[in-house]
C-alpha positions as CSV (number, residue, x, y, z in Angstrom):
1,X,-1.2,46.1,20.9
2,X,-2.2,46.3,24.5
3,X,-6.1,45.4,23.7
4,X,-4.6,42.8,21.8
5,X,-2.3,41.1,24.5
6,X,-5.1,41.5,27.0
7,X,-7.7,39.4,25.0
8,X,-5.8,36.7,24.0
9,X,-5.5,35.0,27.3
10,X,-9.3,34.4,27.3
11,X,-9.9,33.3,23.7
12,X,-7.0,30.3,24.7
13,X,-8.3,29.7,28.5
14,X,-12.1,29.5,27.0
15,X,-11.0,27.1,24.3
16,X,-8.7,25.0,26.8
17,X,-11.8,24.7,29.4
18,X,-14.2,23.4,26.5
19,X,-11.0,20.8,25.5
20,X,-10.7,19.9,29.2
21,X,-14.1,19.3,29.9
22,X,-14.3,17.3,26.9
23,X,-11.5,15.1,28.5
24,X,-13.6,14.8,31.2
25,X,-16.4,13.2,29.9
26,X,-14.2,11.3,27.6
27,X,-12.7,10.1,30.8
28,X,-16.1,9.5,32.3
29,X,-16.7,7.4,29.6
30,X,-14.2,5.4,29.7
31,X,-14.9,4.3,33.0
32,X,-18.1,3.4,32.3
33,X,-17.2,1.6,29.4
34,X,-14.6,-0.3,30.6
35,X,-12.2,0.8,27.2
36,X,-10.8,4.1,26.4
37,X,-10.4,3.5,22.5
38,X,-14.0,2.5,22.7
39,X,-15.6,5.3,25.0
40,X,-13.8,8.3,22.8
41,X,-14.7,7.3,19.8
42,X,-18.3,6.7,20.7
43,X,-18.2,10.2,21.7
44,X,-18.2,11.3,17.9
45,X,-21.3,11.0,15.5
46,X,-20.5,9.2,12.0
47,X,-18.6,11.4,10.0
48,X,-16.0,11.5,7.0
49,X,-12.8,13.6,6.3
50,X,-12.5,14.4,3.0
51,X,-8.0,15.5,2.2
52,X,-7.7,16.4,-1.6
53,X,-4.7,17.3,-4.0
54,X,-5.6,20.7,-5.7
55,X,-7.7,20.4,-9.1
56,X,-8.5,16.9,-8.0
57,X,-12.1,17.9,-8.1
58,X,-12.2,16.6,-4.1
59,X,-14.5,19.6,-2.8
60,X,-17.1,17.8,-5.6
61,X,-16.9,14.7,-4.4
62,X,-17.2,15.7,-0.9
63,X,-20.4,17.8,-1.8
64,X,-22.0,14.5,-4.2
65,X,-21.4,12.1,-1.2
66,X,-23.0,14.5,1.7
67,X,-26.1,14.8,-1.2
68,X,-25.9,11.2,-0.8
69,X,-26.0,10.8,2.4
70,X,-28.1,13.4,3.5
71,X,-25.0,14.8,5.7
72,X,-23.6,18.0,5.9
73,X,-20.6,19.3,4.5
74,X,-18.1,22.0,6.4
75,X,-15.0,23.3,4.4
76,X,-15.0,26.5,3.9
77,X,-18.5,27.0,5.8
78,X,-16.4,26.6,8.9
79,X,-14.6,29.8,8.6
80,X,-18.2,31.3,8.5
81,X,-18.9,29.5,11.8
82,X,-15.6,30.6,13.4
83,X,-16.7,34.5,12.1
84,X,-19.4,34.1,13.5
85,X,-18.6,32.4,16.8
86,X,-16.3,34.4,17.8
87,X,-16.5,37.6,16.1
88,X,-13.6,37.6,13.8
89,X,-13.7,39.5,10.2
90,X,-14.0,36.7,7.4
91,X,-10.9,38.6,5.4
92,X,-8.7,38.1,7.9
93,X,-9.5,33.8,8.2
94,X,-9.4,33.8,5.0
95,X,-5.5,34.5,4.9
96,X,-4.8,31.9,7.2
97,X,-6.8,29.2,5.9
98,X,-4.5,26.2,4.5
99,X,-1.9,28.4,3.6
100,X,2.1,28.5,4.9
101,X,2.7,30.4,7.8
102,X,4.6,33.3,7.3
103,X,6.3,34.9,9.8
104,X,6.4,38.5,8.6
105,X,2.8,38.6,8.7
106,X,2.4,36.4,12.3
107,X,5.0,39.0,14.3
108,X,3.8,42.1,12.3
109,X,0.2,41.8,12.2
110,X,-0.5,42.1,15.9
111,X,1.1,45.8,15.6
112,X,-0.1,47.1,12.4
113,X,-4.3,45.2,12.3
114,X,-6.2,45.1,15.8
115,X,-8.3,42.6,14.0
116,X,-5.1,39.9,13.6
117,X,-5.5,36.4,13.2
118,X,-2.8,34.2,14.1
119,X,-2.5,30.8,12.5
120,X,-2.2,29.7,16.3
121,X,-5.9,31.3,16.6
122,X,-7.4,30.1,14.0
123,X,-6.1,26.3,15.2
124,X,-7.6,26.9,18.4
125,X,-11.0,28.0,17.1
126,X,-11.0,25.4,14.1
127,X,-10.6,22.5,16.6
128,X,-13.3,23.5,18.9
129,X,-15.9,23.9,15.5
130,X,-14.7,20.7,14.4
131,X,-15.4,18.9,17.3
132,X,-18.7,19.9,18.0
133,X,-19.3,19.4,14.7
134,X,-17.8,15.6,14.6
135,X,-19.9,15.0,18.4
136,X,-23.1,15.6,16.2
137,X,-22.2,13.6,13.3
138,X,-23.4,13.0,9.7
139,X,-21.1,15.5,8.6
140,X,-18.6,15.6,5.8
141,X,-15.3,17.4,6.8
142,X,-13.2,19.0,3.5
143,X,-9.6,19.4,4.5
144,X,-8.5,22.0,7.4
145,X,-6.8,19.0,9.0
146,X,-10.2,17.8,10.3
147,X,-8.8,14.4,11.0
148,X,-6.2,15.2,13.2
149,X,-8.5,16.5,16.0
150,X,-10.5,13.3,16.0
151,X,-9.2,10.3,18.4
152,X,-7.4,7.2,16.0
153,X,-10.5,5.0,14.8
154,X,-12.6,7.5,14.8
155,X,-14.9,8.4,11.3
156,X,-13.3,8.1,8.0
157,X,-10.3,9.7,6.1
158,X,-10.4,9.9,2.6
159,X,-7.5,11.4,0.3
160,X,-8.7,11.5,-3.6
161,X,-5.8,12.3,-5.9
162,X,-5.3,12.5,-9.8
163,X,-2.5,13.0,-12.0
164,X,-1.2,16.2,-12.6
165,X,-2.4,16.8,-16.3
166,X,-5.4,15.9,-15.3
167,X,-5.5,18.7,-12.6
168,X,-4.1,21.2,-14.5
169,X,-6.7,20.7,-17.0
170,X,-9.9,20.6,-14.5
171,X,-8.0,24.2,-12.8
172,X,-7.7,25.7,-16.1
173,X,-11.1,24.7,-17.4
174,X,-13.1,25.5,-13.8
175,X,-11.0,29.4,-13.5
176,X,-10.7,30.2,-17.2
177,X,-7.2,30.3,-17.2
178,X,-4.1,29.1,-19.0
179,X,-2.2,25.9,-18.5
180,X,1.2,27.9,-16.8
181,X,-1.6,29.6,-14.0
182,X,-3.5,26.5,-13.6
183,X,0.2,24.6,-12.9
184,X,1.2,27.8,-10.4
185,X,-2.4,27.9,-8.5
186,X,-2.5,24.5,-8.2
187,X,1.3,24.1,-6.9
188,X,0.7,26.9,-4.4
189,X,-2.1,25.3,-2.9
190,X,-0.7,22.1,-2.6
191,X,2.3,23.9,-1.3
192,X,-0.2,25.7,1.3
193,X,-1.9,22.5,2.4
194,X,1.4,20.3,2.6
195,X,3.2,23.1,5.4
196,X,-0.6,23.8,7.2
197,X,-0.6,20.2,8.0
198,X,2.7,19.3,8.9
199,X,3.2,22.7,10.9
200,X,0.0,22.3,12.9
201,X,-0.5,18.6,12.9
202,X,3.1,17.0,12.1
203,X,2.3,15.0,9.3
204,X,3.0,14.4,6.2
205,X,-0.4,15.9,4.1
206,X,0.6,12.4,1.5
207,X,0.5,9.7,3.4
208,X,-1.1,7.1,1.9
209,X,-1.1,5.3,5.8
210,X,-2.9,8.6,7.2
211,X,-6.4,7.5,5.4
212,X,-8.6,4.8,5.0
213,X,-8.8,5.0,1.5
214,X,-7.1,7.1,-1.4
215,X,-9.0,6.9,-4.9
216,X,-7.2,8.4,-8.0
217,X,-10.0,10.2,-9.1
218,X,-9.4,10.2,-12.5
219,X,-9.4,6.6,-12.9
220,X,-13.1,6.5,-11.9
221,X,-14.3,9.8,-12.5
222,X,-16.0,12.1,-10.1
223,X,-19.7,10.3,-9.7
224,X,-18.2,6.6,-9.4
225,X,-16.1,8.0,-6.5
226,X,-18.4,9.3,-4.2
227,X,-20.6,6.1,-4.5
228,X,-17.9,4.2,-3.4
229,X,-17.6,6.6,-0.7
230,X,-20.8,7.4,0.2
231,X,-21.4,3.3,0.4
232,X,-18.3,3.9,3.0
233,X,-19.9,6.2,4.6
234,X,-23.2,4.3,4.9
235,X,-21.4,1.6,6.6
236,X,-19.9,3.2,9.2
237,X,-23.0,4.8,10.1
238,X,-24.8,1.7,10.5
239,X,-22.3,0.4,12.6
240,X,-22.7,3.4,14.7
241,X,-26.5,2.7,15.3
């Protein structure tokens, strides 16, 4: 507990530093540029953010437009950066990743797993990955509440949907299960996704206002939807150049 309560403090002042001097050179920026809007979200590269409704088939999409494109994609290959940046065990990310908090495990873990990862922490690291990863650009972000780090304006939100049936049936189909799994995996992580956003970020995970476009992906079907997309995408980062 003790080695616990004395390393804290620096993983949250060295992840405030890099946010403030971020601000700084946003600020900079500004000035030079004469707008604020304009000078932070020139800061960031061209880049897309990629929400999705469990069994939607979004991570697919997400993967068919960065082949597109030629970009990158980070979903779950940011918890591999954040293991890897700062030294956490994969396991433990894992548990908090897009899932509800739950307090049990937030006050008991710190006593009974030296290893711990708060939701708070895993926040904190996410935002600085993302970040550096949105300054670069030409990356597609899939869910972890990419979006709301980024300035208003800045990249592309996309939510793709589909009807519940149709869910059920791509869940049941991709895991080899029945349809009364399929319905409970797929309502636990919507469940999970819905309370990580509006915890962390205070929004509501369905808000059709929160994105620049939402496609019902069954309408289209998987390969129409990422061309659409993609062609998006391909827009904004000509604008950008």
């Amino acid at each position: 507990m003790k080695e616990q309560v004395r390393v804290e403090p620096k993983i949250v002042s060295a992840a405030e530093k890099q946010m403030q001097a971020w601000a700084r050179s946003a600020e900079l920026a500004r000035q030079r540029a004469g707008g604020e809007a304009r000078a932070t979200v020139n800061r960031f590269g061209p880049f897309l953010c990629v929400s999705r409704e469990c069994g939607s088939g979004g991570g697919a999409v997400a993967q068919m437009v960065a082949e597109k494109l030629g970009w990158e994609v980070l979903g779950r290959e940011l918890l591999d950066q954040i293991a890897q940046r700062y030294r956490l065990p994969r396991p433990m990310l894992e548990v908090v990743d897009e899932t509800k908090a739950n307090w049990a495990h937030s006050i008991l873990g710190t006593w009974m797993d030296p290893h711990f990862v708060s939701h708070e922490k895993y926040i904190t690291h996410l935002r600085c990955i993302v970040l550096a990863a949105a300054h670069l650009g030409r990356v597609v972000f899939l869910g972890r509440g990419a979006q709301f780090f980024m300035p208003p304006g800045a990249g592309l939100a996309i939510r793709v949907v589909a009807p519940e049936p149709y869910r059920i049936a791509q869940l049941a189909q991709k895991n080899g299960i029945n349809e009364k799994e399929a319905r409970r995996m797929m309502k636990q992580a919507d469940e999970g996704r819905r309370d990580f956003v509006a915890r962390y970020f205070h929004h509501d995970i369905a808000d059709p206002c929160l994105y620049n476009l939402v496609v019902n992906v069954a309408n289209h079907g998987p390969n129409v939807t990422a061309n659409v997309i993609a062609d998006l995408c391909s827009r904004l980062e000509t604008r950008a150049t």
